[in-house]
C-alpha positions as CSV (number, residue, x, y, z in Angstrom):
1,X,0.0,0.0,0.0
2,X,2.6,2.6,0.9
3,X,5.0,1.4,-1.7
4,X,2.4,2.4,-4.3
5,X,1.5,5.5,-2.6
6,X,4.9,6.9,-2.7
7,X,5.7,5.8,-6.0
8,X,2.4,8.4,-7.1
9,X,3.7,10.6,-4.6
10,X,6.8,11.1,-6.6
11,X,6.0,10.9,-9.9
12,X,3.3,13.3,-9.5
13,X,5.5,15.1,-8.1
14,X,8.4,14.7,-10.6
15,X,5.8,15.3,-13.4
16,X,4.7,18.9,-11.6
17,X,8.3,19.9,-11.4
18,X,9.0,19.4,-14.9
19,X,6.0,21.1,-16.3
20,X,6.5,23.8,-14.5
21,X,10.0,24.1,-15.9
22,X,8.6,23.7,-19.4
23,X,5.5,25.5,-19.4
24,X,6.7,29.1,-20.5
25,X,8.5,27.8,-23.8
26,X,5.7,24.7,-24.3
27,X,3.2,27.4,-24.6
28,X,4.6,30.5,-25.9
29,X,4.6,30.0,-29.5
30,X,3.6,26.4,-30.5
31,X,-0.2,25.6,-31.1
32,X,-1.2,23.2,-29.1
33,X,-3.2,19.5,-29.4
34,X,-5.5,17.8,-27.1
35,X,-2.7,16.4,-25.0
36,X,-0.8,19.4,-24.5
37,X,-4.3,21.2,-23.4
38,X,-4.4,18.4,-20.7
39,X,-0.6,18.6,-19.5
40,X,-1.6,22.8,-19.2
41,X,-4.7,22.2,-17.1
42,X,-3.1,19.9,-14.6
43,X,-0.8,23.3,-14.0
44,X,-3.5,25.9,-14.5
45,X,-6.7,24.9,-13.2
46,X,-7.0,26.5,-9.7
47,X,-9.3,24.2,-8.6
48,X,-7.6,21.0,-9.0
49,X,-4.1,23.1,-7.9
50,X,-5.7,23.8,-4.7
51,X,-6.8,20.1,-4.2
52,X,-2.9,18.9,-4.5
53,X,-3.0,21.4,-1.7
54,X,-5.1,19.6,0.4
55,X,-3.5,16.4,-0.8
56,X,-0.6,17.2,0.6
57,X,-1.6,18.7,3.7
58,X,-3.8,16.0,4.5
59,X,-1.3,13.6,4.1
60,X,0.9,16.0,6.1
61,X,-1.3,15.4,8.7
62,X,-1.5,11.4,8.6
63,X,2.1,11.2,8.8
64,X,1.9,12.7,11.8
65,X,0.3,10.4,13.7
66,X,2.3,7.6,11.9
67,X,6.0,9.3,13.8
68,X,7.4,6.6,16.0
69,X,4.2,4.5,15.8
70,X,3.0,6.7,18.6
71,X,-0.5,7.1,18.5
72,X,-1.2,9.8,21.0
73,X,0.2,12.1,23.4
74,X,-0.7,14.6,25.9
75,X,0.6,17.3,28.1
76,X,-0.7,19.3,31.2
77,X,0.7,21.5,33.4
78,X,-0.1,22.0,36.9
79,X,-1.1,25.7,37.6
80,X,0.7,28.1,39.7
81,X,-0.1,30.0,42.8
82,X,1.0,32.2,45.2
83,X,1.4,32.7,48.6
84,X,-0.9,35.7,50.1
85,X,1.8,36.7,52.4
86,X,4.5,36.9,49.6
87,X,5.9,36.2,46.2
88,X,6.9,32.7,47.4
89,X,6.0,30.1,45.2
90,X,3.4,27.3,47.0
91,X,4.6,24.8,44.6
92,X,6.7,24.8,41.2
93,X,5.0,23.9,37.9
94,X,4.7,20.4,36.8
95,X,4.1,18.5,33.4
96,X,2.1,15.4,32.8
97,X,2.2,13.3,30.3
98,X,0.5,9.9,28.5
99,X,1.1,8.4,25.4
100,X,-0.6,5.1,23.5
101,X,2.6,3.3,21.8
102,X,2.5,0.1,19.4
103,X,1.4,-3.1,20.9
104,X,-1.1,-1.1,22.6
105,X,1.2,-0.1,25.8
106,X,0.1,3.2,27.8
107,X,2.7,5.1,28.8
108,X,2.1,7.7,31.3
109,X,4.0,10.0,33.9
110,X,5.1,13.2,35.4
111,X,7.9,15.7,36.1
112,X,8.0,19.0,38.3
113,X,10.1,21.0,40.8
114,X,9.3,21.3,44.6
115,X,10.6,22.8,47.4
116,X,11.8,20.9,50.6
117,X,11.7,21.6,53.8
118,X,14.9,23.5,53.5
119,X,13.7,25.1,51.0
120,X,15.8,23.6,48.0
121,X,14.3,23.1,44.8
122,X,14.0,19.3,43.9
123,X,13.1,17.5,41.1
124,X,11.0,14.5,41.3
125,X,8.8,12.3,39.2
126,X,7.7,9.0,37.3
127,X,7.6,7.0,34.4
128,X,4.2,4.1,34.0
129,X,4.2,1.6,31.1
130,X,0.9,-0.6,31.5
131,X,0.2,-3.8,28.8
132,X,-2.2,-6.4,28.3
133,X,0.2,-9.4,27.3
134,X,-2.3,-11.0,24.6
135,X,-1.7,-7.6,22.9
136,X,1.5,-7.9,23.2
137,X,1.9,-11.7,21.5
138,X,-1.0,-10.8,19.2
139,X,-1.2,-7.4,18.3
140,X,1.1,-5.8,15.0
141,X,2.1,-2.2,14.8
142,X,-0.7,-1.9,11.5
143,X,-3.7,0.8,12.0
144,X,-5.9,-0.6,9.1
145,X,-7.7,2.7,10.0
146,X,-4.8,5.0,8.7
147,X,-4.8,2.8,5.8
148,X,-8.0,3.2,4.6
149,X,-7.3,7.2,5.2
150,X,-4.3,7.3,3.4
151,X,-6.6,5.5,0.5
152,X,-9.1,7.7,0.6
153,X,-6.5,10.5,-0.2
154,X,-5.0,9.1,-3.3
155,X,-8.3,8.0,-4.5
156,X,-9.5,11.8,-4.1
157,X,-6.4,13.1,-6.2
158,X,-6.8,10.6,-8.4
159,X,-10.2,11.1,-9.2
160,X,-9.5,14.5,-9.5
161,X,-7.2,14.5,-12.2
162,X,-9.1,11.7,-14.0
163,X,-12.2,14.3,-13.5
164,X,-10.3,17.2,-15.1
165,X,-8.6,15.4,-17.6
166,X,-12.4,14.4,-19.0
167,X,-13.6,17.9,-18.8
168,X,-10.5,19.1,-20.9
169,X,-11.3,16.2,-23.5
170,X,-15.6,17.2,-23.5
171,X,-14.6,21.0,-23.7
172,X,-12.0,20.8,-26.4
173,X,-14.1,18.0,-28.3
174,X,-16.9,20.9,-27.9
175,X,-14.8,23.2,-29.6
176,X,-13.8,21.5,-32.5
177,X,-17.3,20.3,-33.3
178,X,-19.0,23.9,-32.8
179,X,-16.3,24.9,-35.5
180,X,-17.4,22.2,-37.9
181,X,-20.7,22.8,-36.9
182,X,-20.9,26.6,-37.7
183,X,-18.7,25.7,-41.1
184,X,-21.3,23.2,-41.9
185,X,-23.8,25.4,-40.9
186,X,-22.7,28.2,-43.6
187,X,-22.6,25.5,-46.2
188,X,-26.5,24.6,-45.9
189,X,-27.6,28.4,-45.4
190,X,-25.8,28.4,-49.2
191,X,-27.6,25.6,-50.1
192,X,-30.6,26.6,-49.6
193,X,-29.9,30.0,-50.4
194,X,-28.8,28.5,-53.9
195,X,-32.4,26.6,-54.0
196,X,-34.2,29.8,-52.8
197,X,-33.0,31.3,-55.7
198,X,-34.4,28.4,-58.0
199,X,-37.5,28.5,-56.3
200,X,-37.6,31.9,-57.1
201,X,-37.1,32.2,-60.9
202,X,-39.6,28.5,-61.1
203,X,-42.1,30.2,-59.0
204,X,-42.6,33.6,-61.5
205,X,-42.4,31.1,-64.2
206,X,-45.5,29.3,-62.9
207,X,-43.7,26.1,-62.5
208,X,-44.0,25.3,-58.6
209,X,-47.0,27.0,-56.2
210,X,-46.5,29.4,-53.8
211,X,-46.9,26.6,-50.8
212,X,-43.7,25.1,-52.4
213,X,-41.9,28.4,-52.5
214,X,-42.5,29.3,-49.2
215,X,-41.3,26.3,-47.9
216,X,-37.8,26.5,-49.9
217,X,-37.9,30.4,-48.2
218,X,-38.4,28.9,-44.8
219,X,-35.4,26.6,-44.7
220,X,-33.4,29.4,-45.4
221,X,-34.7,31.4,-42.4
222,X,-34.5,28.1,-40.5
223,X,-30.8,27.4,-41.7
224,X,-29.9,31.2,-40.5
225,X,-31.7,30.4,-37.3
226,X,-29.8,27.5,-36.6
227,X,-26.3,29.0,-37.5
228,X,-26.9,31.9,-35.0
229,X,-27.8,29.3,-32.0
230,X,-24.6,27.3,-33.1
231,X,-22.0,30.3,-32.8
232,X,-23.8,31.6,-29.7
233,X,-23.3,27.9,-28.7
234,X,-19.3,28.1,-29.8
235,X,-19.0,31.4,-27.4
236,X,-20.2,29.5,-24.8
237,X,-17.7,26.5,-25.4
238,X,-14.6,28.7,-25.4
239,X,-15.7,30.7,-22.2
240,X,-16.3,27.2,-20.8
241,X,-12.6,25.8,-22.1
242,X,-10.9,29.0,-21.1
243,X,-12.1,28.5,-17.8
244,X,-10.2,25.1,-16.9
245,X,-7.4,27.2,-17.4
246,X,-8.4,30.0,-14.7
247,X,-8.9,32.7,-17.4
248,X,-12.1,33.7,-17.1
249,X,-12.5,35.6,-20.3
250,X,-12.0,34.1,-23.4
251,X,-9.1,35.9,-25.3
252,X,-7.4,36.0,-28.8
253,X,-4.0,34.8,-27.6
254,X,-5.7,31.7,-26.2
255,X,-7.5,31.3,-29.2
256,X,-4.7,31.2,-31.4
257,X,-2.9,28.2,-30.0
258,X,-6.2,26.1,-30.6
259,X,-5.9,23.7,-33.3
260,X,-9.2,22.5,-35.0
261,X,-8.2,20.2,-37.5
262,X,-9.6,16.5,-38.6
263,X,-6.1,15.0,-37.6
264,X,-5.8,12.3,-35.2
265,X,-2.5,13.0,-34.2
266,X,-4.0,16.1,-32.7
267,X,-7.4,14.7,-31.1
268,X,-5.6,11.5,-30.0
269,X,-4.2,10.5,-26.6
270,X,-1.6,7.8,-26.1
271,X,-3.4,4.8,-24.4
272,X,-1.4,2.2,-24.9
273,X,-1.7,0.5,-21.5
274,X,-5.3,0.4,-22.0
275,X,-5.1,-0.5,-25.6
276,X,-3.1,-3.6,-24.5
277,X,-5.6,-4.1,-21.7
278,X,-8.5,-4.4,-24.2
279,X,-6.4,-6.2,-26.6
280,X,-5.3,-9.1,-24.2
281,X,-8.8,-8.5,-22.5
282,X,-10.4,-12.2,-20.5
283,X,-13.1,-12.2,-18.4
284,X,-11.4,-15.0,-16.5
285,X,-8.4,-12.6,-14.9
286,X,-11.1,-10.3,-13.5
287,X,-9.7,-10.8,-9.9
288,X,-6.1,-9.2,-11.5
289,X,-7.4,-6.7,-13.1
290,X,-9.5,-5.0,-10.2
291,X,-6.7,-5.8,-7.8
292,X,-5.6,-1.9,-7.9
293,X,-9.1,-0.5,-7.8
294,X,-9.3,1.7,-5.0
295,X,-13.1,0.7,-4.0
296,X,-12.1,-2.9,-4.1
297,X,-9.0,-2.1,-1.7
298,X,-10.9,0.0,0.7
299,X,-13.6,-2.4,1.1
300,X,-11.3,-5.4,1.6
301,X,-9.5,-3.2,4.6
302,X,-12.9,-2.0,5.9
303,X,-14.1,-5.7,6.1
304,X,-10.4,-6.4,8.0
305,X,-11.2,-4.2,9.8
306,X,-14.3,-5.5,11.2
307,X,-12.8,-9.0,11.4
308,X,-10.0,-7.5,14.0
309,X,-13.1,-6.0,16.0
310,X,-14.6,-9.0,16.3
311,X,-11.6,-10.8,17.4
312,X,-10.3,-8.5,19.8
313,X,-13.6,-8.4,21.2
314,X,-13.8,-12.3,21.4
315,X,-10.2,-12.1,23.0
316,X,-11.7,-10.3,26.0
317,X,-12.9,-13.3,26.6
318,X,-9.9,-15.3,27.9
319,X,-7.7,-14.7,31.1
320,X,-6.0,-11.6,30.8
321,X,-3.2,-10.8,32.2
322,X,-2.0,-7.4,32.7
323,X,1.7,-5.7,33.5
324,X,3.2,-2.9,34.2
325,X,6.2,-1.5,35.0
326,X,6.6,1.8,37.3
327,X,9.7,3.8,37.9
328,X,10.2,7.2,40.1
329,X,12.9,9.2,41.0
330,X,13.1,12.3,43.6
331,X,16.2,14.1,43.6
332,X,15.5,14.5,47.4
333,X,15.4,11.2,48.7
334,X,18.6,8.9,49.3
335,X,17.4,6.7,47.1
336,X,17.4,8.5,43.8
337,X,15.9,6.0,41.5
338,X,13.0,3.5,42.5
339,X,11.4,0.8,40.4
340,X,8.9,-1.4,40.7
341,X,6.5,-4.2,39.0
342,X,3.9,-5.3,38.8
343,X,1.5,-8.9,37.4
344,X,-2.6,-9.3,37.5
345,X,-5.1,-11.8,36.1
346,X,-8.1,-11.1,35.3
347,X,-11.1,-12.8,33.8
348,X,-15.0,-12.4,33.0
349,X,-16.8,-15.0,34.9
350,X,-20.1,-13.4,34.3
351,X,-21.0,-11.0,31.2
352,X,-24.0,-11.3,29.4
353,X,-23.4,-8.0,27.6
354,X,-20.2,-9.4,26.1
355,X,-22.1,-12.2,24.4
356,X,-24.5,-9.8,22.8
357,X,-21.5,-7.5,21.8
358,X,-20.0,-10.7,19.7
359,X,-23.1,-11.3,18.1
360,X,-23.5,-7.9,17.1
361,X,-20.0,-7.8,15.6
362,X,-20.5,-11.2,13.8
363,X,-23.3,-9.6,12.2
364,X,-21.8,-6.7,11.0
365,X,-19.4,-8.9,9.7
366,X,-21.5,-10.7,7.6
367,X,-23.2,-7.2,6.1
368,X,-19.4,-6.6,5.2
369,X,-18.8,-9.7,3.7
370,X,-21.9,-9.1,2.2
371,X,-21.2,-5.8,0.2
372,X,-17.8,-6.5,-0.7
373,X,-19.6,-9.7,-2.5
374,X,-21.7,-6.9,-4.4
375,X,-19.0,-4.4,-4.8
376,X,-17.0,-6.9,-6.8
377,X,-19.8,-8.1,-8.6
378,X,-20.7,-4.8,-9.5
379,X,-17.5,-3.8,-10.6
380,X,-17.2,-6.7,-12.7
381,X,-20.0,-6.1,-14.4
382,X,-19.1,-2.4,-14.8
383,X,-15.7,-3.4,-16.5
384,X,-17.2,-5.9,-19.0
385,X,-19.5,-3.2,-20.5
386,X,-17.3,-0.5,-20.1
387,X,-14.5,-2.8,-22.5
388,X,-17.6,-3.8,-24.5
389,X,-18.2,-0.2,-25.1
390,X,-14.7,0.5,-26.4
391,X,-14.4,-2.1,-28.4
392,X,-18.5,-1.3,-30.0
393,X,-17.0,2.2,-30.9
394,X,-13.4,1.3,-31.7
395,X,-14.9,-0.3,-34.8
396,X,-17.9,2.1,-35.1
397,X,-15.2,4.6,-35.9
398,X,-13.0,2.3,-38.2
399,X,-16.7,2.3,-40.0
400,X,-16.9,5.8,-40.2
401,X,-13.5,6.7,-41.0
402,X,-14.2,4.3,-44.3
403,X,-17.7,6.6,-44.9
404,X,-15.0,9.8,-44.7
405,X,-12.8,8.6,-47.1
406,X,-15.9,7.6,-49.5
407,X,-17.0,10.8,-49.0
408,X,-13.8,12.5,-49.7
409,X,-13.3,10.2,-52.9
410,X,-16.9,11.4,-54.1
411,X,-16.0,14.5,-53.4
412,X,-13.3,14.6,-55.9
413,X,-15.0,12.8,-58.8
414,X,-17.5,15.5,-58.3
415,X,-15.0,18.2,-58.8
416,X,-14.1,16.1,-61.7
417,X,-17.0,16.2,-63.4
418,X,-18.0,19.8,-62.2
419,X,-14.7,20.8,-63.7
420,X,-16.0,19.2,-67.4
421,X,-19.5,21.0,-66.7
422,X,-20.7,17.6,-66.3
423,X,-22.4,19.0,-62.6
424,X,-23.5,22.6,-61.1
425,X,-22.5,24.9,-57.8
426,X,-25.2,22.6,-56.1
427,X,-23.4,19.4,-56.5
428,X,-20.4,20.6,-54.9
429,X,-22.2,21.8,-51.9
430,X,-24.3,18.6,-50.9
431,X,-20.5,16.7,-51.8
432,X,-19.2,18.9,-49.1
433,X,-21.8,19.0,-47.2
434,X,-21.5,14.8,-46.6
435,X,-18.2,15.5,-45.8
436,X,-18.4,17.7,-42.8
437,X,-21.7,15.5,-41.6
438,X,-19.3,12.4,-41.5
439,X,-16.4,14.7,-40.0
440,X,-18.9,15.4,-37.4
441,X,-20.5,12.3,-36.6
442,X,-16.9,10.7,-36.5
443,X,-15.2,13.8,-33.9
444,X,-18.7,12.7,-32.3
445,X,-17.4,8.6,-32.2
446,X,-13.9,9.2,-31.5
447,X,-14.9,11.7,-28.2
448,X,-17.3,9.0,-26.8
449,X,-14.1,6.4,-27.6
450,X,-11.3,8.5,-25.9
451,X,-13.9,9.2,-22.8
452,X,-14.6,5.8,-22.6
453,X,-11.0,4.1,-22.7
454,X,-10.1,6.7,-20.0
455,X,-12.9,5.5,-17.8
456,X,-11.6,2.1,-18.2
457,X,-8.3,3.5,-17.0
458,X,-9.7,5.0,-14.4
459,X,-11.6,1.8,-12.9
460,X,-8.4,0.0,-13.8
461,X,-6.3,2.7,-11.5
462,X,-3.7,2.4,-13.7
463,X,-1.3,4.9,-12.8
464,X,-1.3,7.3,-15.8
465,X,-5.2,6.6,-16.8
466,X,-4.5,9.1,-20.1
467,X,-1.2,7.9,-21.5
């Protein structure tokens, strides 16, 4: 568990530390693609900056109570008075002290100054230790409950980042299909401008009715309508990308390293762990491949857990035998240094309560057992559909890449034959038209595709669910 933490720990860190370095000349001049969008957001966006922040300070915090194995400790000091008739001190202040230390030992004591009755200062005080020897033979220095915390924390970043790295991929995806949108857009408004025009010279020749006219005039107006709600749309998606980056205003600058092209090597992420994944995919490994998933892991500590509860609580049963060990010292007493020792048994003979408490925790045991059962059957079956999914639109967008380069081939033969005055200004538009539809409904396909191979990363928890 911790060697997997610390390995994130520092390659997240690593991987901070040399974007930072890079970012100035990485985004100064070059344009930049999907991936280097996502590489600038995990610097720039303030909200998932100030969660490494709390990452870190959490874990700041667990550590501490990790130091030495010691589990607790606390002071007091003894308050100070003073005499009515004087300054003279009644008594000098004091500390106290008590500390819980692996194997469940108690430590506890004191230290302070006094006066005696010649009116030296002395110091005195003690030292306790106090253990239960089953504790001792049974007992291992693991806190399953700082575990499952330290879990919880990298699950948190890790969801975080997977969380930002999809909203980088829906906003930029956004982008680029508002932009084929609109241009598609323009390209039926001409269209049906075009045919307005026909329906115009047919209609004052008498050859179609006015119904028919009107009804070429309104897909014009409808065309323009829906152009305007698309590029109000695409101001929207740029406000909304510009955001993830903490700029709150979309700005020329920022607009000018955006790349909107129909080239995979600029929409495309490198998965290749998860491309091997699906690839080599067998449902009969399932147990290997949710081994790393962080739900899984928390619920098999939680039902650990409840097992030690229910076994400490059955220990409680047995003789018990309790030590401890006591030493003093008094700087005012011949003998300095005194220790002493001490043995007890004790044993339940009558407890009715404790037999309900076992039951109770047996139960609760089962209802763990229980869910963890369902957990992994639900994740199963959420990683079988979610590797069905990738591989449905892997080849639905093998499919439509073929419909592109159809389209792009008919597109040509067109030209051909518009060229030889074979076809008219109509002809080319519809061919282009198709094109930018198929464009569209593939950007569509390969979003869903990328979105879903990163949520099979993601329930993988593989450590770089992007690359």
């Amino acid at each position: 568990m911790m060697s997997k933490f610390k390995r994130i720990t520092i390659s997240f860190t690593i991987m901070l530390v040399v974007l930072m370095c890079g970012v100035s000349s990485l985004f100064a001049n070059e344009s930049l693609n999907l991936a280097d969008w996502i590489e600038r957001a995990l610097i720039e966006n303030p909200d998932f900056q100030l969660m490494v922040r709390d990452y870190y300070l959490a874990l700041e915090g667990l550590s501490y109570q990790e130091k030495l194995g010691v589990q607790n400790v606390s002071l007091s000091m003894n308050p100070v008075s003073k005499n009515l008739n004087g300054l003279e001190f009644d008594y000098l202040p004091a500390v106290n002290y008590s500390a819980h230390l692996p194997y469940k030992v108690n430590m506890s004591g004191g230290s302070g100054f006094k006066k005696d009755l010649d009116g030296k200062i002395q110091l005195s005080g003690n030292f306790n230790f106090s253990l239960n020897l089953e504790d001792i033979l049974t007992s291992t220095t693991r806190d399953i409950t700082s575990e499952i915390a330290y879990l919880e924390q990298e699950n948190q970043l890790y969801s975080s980042k997977a969380n930002l790295v999809m909203d980088v991929i829906q906003r930029y995806f956004q982008l680029s299909l508002c932009e084929y949108k609109v241009n598609l857009a323009q390209h039926k408004l001409e269209l049906y401008r075009y045919q307005l025009d026909q329906a115009e010279h047919q209609y004052d020749a008498g050859i179609i009715s006015e119904m028919v006219f009107y009804k070429v005039k309104d897909q014009v107006e409808d065309a323009q309508d829906s152009l305007n709600q698309i590029e109000r749309d695409q101001k929207v998606a740029k406000r909304d990308f510009a955001r993830l980056f903490g700029i709150l205003e979309y700005n020329e600058l920022f607009e000018q390293k955006l790349i909107f092209s129909y080239n995979s090597s600029d929409l495309d992420l490198v998965t290749e762990n998860i491309d091997l994944f699906v690839q080599n995919w067998n449902s009969e490994h399932m147990e290997g491949y949710l081994q790393d998933n962080y739900s899984l892991q928390k619920g098999l500590l939680a039902l650990q857990k409840v097992e030690e509860n229910l076994a400490q609580i059955k220990k409680s049963t047995d003789w018990q035998v309790q030590m401890g060990l006591g030493l003093s010292y008094d700087t005012g007493q011949e003998e300095f240094v005194n220790v002493s020792g001490s043995v007890g048994l004790s044993k339940d003979l009558y407890n009715p309560s404790l037999k309900l408490d076992i039951e109770a925790a047996q139960i609760q045991l089962e209802r763990q057992e229980i869910a963890l059962a369902e957990m992994k059957s639900q994740l199963t079956y959420n990683l079988i559909s979610q590797v069905e999914e990738v591989q449905i639109l892997d080849e639905r967008l093998r499919r439509g890449e073929k419909k592109l380069t159809e389209s792009e081939e008919r597109y040509e033969r067109v030209v051909a034959q518009y060229q030889e005055g074979y076809l008219a200004d109509v002809d080319i538009l519809e061919a282009q038209i198709r094109i930018k539809e198929q464009i569209i409904s593939n950007l569509e396909i390969r979003k869903q595709l990328i979105l879903g191979k990163l949520s099979l990363g993601e329930m993988l928890c593989l450590d770089e669910f992007y690359k």
